[in-house]
PDB file of N, CA, C and O in Angstrom:
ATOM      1  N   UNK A   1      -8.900  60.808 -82.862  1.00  0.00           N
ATOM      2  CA  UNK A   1      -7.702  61.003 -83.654  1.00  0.00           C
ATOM      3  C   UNK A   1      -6.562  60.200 -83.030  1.00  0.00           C
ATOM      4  O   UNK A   1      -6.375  60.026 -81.826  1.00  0.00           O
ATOM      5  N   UNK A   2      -5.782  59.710 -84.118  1.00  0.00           N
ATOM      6  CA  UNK A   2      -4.590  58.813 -83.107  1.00  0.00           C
ATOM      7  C   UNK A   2      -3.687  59.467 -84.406  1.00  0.00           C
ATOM      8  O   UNK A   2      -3.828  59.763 -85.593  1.00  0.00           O
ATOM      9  N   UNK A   3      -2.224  59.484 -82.865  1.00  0.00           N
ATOM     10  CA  UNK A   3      -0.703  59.952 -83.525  1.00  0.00           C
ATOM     11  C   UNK A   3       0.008  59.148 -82.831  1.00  0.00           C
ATOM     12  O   UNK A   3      -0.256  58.547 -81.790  1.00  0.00           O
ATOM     13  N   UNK A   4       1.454  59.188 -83.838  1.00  0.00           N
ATOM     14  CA  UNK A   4       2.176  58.145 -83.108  1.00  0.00           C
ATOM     15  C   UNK A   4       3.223  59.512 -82.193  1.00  0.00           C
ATOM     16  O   UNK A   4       3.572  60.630 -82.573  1.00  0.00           O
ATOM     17  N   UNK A   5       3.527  58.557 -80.527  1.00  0.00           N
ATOM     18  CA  UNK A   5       3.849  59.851 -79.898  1.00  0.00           C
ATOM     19  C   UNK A   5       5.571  59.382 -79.836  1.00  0.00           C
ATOM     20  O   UNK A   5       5.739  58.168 -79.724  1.00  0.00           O
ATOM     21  N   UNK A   6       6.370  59.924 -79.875  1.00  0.00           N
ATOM     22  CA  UNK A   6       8.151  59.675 -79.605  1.00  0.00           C
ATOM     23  C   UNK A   6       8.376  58.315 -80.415  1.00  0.00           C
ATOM     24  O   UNK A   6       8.725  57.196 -80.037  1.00  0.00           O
ATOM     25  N   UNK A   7       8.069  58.796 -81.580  1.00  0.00           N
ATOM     26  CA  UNK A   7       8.817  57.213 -82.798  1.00  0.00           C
ATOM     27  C   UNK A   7       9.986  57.063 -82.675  1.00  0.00           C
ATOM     28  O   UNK A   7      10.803  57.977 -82.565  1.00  0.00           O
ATOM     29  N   UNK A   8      10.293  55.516 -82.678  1.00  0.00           N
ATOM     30  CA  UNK A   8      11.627  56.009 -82.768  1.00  0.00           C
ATOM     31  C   UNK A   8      11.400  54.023 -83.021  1.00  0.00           C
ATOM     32  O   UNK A   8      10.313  53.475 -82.838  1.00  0.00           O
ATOM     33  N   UNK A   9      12.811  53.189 -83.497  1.00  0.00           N
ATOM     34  CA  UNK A   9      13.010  51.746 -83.485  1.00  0.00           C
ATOM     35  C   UNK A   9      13.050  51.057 -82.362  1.00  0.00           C
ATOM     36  O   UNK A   9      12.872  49.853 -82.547  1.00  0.00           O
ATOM     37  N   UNK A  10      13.258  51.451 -80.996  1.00  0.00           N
ATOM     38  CA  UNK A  10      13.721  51.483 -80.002  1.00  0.00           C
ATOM     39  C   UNK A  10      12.409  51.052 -79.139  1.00  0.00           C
ATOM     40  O   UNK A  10      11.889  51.902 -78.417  1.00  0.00           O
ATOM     41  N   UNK A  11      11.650  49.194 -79.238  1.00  0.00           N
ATOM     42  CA  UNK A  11      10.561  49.331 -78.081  1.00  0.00           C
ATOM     43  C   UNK A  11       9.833  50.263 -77.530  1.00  0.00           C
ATOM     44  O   UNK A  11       8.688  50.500 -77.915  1.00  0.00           O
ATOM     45  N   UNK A  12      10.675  51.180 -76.136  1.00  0.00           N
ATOM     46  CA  UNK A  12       9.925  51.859 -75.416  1.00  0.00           C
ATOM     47  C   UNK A  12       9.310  53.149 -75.683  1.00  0.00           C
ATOM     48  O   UNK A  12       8.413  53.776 -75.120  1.00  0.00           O
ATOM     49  N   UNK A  13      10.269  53.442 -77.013  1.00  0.00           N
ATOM     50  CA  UNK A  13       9.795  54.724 -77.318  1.00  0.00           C
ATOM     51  C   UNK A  13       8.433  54.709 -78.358  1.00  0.00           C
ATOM     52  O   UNK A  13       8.066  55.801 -78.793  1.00  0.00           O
ATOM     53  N   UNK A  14       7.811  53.687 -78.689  1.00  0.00           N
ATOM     54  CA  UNK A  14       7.015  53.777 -79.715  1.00  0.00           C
ATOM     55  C   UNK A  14       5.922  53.513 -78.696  1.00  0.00           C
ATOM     56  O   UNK A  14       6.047  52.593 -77.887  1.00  0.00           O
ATOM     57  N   UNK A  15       4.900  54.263 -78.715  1.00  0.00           N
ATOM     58  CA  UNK A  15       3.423  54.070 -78.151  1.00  0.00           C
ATOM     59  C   UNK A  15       2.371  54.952 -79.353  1.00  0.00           C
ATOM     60  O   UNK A  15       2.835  55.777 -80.140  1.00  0.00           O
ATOM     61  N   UNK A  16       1.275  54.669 -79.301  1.00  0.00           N
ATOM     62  CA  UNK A  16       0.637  55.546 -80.019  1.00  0.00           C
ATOM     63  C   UNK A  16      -0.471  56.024 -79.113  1.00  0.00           C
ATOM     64  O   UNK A  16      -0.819  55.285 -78.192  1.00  0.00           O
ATOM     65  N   UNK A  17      -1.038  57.156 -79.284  1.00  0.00           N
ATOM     66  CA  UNK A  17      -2.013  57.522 -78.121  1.00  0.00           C
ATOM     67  C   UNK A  17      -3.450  58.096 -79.805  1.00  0.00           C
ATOM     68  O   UNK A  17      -3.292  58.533 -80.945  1.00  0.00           O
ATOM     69  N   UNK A  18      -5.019  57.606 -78.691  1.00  0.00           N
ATOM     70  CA  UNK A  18      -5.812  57.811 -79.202  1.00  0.00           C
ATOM     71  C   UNK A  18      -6.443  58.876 -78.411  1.00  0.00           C
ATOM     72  O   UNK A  18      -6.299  58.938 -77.190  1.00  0.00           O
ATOM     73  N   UNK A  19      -7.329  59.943 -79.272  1.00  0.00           N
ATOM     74  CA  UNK A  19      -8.263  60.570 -78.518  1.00  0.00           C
ATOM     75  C   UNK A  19      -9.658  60.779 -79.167  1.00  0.00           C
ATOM     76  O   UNK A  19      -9.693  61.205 -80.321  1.00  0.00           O
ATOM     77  N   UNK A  20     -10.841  60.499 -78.483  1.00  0.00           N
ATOM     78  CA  UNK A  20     -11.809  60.571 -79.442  1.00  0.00           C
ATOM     79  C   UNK A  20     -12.752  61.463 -78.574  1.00  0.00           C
ATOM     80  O   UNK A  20     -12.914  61.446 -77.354  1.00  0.00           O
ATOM     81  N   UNK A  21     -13.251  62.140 -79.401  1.00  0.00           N
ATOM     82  CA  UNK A  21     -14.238  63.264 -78.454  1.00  0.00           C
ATOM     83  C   UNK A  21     -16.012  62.473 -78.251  1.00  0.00           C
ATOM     84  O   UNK A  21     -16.680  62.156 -79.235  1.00  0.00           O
ATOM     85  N   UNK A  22     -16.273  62.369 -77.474  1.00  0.00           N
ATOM     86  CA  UNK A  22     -17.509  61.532 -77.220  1.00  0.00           C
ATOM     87  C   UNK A  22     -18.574  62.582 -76.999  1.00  0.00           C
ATOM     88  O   UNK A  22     -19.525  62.337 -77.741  1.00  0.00           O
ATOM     89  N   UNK A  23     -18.770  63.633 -76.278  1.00  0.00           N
ATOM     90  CA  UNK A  23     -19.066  64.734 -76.197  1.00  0.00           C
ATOM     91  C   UNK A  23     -18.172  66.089 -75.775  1.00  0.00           C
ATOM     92  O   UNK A  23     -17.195  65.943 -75.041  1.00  0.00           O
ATOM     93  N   UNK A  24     -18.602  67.581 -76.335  1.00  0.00           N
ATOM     94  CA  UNK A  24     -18.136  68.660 -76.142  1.00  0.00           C
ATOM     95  C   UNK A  24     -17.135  68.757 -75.359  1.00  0.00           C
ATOM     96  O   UNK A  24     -16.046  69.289 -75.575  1.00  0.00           O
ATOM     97  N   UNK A  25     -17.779  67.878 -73.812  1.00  0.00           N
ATOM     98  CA  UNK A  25     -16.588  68.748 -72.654  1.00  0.00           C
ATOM     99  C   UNK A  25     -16.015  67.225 -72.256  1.00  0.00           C
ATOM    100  O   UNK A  25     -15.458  67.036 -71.175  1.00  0.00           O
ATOM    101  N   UNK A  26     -16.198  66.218 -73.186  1.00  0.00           N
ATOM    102  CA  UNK A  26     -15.726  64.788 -72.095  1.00  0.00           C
ATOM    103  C   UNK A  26     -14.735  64.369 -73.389  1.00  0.00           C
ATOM    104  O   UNK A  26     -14.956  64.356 -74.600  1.00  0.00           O
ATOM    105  N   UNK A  27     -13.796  64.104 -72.762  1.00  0.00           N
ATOM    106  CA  UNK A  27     -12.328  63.024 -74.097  1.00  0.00           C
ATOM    107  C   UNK A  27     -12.265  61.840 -73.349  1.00  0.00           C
ATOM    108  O   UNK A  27     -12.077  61.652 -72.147  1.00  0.00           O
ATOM    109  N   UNK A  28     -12.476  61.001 -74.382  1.00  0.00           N
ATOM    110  CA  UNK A  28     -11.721  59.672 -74.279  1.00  0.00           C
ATOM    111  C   UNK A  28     -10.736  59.550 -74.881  1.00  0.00           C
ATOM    112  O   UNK A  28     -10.631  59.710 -76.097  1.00  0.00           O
ATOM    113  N   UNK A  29      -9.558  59.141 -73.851  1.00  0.00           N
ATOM    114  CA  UNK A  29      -7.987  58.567 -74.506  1.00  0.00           C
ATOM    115  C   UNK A  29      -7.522  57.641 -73.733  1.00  0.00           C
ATOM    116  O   UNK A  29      -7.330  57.357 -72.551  1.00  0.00           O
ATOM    117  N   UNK A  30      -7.335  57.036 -75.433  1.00  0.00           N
ATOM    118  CA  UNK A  30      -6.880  55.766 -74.846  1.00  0.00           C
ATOM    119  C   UNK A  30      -5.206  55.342 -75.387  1.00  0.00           C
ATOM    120  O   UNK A  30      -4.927  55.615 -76.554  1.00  0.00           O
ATOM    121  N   UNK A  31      -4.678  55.014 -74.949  1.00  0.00           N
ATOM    122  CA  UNK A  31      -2.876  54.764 -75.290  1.00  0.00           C
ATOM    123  C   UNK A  31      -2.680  53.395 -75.458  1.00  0.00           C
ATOM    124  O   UNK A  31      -2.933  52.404 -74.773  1.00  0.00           O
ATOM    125  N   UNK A  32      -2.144  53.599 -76.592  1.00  0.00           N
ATOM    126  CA  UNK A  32      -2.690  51.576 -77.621  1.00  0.00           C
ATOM    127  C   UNK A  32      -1.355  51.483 -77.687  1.00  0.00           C
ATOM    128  O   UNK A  32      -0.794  52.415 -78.263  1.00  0.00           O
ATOM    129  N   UNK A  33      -0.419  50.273 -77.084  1.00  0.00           N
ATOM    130  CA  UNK A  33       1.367  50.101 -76.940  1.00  0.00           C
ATOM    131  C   UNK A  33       1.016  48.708 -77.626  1.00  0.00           C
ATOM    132  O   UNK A  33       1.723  47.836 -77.122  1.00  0.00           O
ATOM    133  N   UNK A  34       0.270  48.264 -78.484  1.00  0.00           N
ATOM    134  CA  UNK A  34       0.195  46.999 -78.932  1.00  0.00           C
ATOM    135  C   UNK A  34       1.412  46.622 -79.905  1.00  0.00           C
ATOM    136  O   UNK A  34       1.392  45.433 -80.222  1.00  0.00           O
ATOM    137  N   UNK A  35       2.418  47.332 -80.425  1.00  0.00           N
ATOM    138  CA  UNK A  35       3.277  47.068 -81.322  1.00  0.00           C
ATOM    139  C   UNK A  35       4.392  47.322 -80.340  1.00  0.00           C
ATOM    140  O   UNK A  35       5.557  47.167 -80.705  1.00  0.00           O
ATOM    141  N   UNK A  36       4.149  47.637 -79.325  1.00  0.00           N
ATOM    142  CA  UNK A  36       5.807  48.431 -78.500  1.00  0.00           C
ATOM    143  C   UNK A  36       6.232  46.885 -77.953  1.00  0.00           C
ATOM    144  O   UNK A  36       6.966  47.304 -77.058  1.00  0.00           O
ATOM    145  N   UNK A  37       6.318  45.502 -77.824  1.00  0.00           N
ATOM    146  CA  UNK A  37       6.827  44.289 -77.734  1.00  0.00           C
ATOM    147  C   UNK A  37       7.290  43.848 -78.870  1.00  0.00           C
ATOM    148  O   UNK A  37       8.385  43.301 -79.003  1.00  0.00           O
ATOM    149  N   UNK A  38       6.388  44.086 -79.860  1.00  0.00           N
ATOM    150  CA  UNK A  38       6.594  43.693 -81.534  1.00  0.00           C
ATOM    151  C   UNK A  38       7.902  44.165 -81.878  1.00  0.00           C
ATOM    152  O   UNK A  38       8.904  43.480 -82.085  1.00  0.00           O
ATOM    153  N   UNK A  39       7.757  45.663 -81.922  1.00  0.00           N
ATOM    154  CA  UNK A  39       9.031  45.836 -82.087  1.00  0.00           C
ATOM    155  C   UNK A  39      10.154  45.885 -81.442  1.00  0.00           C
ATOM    156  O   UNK A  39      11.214  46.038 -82.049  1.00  0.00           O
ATOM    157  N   UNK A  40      10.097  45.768 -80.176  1.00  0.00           N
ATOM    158  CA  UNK A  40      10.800  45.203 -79.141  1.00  0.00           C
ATOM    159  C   UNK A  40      11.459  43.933 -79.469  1.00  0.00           C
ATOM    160  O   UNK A  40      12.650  43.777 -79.739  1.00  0.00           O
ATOM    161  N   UNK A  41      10.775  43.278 -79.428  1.00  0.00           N
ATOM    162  CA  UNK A  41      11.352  41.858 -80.329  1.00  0.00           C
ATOM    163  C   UNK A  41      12.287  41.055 -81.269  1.00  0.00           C
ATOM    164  O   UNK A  41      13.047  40.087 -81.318  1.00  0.00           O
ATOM    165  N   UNK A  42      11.419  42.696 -82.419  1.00  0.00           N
ATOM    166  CA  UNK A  42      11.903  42.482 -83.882  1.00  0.00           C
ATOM    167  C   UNK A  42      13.947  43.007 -83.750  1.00  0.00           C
ATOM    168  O   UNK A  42      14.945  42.504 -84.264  1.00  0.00           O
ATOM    169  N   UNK A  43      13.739  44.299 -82.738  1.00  0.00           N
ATOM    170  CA  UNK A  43      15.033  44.778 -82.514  1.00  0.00           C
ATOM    171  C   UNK A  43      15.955  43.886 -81.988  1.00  0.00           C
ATOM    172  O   UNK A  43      16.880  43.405 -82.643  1.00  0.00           O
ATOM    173  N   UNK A  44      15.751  43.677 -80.941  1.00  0.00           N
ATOM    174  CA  UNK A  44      16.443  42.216 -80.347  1.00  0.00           C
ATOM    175  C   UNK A  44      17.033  41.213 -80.979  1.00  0.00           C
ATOM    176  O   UNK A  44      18.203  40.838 -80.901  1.00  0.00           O
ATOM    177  N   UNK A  45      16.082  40.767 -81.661  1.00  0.00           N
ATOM    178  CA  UNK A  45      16.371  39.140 -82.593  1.00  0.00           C
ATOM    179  C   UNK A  45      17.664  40.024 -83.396  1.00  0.00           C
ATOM    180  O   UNK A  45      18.835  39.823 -83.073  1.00  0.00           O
ATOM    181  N   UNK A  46      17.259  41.081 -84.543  1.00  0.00           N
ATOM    182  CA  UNK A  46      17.879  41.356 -85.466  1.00  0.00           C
ATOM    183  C   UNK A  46      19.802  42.197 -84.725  1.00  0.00           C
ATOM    184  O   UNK A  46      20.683  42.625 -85.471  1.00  0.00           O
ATOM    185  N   UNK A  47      19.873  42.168 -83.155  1.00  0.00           N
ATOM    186  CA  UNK A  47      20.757  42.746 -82.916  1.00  0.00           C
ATOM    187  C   UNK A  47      21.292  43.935 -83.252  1.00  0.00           C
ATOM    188  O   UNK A  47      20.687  45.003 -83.155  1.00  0.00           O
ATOM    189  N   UNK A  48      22.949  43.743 -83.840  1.00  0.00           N
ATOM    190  CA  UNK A  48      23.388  44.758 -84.595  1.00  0.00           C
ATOM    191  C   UNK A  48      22.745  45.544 -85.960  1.00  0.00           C
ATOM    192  O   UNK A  48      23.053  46.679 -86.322  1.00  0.00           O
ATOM    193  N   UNK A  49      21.573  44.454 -86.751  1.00  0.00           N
ATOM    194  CA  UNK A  49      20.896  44.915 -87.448  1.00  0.00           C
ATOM    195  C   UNK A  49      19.700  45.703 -87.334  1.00  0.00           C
ATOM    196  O   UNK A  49      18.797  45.948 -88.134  1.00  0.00           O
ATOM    197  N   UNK A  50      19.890  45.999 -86.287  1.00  0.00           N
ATOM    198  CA  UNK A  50      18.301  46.828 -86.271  1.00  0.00           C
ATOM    199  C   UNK A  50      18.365  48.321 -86.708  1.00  0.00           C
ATOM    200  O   UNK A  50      17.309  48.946 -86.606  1.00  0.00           O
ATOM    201  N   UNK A  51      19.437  48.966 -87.172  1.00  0.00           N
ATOM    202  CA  UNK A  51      19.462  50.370 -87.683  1.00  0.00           C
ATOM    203  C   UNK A  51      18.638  49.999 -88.792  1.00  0.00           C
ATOM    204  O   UNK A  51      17.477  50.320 -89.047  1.00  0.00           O
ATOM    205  N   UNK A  52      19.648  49.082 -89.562  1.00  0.00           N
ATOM    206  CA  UNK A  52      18.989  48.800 -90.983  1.00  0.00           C
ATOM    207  C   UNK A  52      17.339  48.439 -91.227  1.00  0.00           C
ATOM    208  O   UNK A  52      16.723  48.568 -92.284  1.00  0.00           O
ATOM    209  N   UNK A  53      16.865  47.993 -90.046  1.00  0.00           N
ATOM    210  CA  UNK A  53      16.009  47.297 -90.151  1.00  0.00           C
ATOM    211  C   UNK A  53      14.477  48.338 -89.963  1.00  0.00           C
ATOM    212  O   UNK A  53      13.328  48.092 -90.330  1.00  0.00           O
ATOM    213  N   UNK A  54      15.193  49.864 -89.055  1.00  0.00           N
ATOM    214  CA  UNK A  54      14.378  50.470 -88.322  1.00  0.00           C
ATOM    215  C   UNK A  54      13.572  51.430 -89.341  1.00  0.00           C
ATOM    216  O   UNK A  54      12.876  52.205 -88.685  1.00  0.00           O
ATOM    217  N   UNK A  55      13.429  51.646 -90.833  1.00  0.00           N
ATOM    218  CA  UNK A  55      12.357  51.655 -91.493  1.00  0.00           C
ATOM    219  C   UNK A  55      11.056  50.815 -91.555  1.00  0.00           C
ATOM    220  O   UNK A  55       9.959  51.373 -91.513  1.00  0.00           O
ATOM    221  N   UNK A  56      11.184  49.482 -91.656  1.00  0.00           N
ATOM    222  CA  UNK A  56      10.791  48.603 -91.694  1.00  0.00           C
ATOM    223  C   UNK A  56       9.629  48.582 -90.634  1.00  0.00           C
ATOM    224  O   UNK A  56       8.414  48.426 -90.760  1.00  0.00           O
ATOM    225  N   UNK A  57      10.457  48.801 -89.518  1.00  0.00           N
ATOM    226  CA  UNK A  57       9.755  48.946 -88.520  1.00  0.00           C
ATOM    227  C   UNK A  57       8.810  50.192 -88.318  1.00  0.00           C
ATOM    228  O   UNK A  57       7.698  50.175 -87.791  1.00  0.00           O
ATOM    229  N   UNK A  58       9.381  51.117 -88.768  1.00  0.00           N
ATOM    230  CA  UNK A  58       8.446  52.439 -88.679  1.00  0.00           C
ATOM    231  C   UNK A  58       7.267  52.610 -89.565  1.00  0.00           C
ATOM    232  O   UNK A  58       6.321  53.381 -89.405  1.00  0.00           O
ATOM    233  N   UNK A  59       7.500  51.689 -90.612  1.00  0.00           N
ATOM    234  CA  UNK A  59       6.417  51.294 -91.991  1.00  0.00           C
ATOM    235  C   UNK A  59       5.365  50.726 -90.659  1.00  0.00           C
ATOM    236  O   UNK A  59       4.358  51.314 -90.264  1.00  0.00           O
ATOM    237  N   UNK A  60       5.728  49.878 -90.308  1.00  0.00           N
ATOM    238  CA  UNK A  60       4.725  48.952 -89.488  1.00  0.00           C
ATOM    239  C   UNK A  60       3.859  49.856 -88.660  1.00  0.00           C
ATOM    240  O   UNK A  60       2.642  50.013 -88.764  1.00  0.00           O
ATOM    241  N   UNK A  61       4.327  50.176 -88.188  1.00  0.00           N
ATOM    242  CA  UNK A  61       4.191  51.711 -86.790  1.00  0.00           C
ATOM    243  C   UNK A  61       3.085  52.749 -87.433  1.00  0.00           C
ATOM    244  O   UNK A  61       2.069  53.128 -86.851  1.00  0.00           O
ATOM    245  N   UNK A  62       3.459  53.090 -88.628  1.00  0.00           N
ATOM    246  CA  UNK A  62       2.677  53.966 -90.073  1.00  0.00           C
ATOM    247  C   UNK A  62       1.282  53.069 -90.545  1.00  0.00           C
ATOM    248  O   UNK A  62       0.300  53.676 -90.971  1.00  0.00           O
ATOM    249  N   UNK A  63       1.290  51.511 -90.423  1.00  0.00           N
ATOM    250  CA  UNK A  63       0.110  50.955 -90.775  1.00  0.00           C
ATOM    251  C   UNK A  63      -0.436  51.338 -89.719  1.00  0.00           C
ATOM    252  O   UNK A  63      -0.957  52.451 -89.781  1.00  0.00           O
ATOM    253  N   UNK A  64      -0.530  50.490 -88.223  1.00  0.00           N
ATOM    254  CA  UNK A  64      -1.126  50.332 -87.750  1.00  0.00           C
ATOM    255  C   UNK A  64      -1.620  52.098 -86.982  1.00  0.00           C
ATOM    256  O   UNK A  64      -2.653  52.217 -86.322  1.00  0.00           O
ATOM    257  N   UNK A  65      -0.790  53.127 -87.215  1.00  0.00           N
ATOM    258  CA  UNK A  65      -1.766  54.439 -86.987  1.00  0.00           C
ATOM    259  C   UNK A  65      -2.565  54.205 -87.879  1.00  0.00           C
ATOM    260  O   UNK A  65      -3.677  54.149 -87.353  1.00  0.00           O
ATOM    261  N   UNK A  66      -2.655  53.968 -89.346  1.00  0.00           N
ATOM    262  CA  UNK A  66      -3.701  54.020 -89.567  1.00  0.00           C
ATOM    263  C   UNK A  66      -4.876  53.478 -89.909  1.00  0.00           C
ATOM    264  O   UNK A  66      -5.718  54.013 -90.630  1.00  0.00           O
ATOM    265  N   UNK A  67      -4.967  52.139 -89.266  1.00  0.00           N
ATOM    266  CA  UNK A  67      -5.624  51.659 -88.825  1.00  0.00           C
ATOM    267  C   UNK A  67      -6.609  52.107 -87.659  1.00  0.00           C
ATOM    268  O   UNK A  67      -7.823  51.961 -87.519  1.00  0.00           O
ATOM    269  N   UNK A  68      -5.750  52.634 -86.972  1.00  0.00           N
ATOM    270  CA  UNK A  68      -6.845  53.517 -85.395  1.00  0.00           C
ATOM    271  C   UNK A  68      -6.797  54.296 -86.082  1.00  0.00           C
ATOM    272  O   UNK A  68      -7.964  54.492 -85.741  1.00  0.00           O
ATOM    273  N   UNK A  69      -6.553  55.265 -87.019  1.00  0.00           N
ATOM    274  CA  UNK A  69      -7.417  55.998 -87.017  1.00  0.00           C
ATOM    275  C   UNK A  69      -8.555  56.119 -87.515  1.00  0.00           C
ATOM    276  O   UNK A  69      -9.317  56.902 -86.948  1.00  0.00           O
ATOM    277  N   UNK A  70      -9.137  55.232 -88.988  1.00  0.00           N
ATOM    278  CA  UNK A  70     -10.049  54.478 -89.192  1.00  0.00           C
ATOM    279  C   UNK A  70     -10.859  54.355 -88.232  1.00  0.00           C
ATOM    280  O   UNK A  70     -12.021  54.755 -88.296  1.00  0.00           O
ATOM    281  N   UNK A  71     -10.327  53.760 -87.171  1.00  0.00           N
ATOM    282  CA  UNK A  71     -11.270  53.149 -86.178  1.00  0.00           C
ATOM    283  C   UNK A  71     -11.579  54.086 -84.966  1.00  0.00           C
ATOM    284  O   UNK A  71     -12.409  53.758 -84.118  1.00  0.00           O
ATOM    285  N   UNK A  72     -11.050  54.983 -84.923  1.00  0.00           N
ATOM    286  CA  UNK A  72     -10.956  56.211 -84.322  1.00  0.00           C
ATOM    287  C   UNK A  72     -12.296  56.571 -84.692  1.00  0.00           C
ATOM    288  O   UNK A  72     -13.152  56.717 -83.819  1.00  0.00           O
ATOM    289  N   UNK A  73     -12.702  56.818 -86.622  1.00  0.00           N
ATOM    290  CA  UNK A  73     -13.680  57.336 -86.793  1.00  0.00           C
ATOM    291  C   UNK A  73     -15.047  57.153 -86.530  1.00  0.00           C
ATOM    292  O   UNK A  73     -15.968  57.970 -86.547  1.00  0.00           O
ATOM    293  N   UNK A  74     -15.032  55.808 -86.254  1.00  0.00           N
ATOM    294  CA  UNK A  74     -16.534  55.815 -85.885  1.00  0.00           C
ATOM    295  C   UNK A  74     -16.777  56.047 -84.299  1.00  0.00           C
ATOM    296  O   UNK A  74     -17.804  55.456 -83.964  1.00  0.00           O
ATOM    297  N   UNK A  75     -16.221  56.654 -83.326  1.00  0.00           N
ATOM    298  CA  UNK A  75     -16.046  56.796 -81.888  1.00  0.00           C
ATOM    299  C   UNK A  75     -16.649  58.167 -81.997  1.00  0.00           C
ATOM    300  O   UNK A  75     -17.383  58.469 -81.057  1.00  0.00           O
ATOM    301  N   UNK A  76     -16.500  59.031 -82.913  1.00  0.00           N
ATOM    302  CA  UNK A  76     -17.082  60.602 -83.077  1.00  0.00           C
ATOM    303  C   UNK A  76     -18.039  60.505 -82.682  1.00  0.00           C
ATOM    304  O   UNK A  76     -18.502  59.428 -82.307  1.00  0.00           O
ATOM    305  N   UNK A  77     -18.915  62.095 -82.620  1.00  0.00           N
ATOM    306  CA  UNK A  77     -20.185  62.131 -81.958  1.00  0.00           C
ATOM    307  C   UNK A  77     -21.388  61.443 -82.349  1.00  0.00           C
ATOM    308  O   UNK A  77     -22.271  60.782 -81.802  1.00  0.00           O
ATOM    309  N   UNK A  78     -20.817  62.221 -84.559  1.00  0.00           N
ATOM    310  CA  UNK A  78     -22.235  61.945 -85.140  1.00  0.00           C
ATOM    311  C   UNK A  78     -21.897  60.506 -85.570  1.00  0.00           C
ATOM    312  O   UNK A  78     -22.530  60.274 -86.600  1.00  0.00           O
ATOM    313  N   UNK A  79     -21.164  59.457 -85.202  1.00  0.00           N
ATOM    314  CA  UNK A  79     -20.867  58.709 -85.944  1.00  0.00           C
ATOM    315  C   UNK A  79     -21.679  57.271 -84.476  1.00  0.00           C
ATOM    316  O   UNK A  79     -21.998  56.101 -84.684  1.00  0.00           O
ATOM    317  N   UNK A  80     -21.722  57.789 -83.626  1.00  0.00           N
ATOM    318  CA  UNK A  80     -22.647  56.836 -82.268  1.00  0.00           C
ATOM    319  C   UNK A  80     -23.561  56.683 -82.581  1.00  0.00           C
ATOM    320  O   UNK A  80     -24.364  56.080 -81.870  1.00  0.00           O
TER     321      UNK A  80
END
């Protein structure tokens, strides 16, 4: 399962964390910051505009959860 953890427009605060159960008593998690430069970036360039901009950005943030989580799904038990 992946959530996005402390959203916010703001680089550092956007990470998303994955967890996938591999067996009963063992978790794999993994913490995917692949967009936290992106939007790092995007804020920067746009300066004073980045309030306006910080939907935009959270749309983005909204794809790519769900994308892992998609991909999340085949990491399940019965799905190995």
């Amino acid at each position: 399962m992946c959530y996005l953890k402390d959203m916010g427009h703001w680089g550092p605060e956007i990470s998303i964390m994955c967890t996938s159960v591999f067996f009963p008593s063992f978790f794999f998690a993994v913490r995917q910051e692949v967009m936290v430069q992106v939007a790092k970036n995007i804020v920067d360039v746009l300066g004073e505009e980045a309030p306006y901009f910080r939907n935009s950005v959270t749309n983005l943030m909204w794809e790519l959860r769900m994308h892992m989580l998609y991909a999340g799904q085949g990491l399940e038990p019965g799905n190995l």
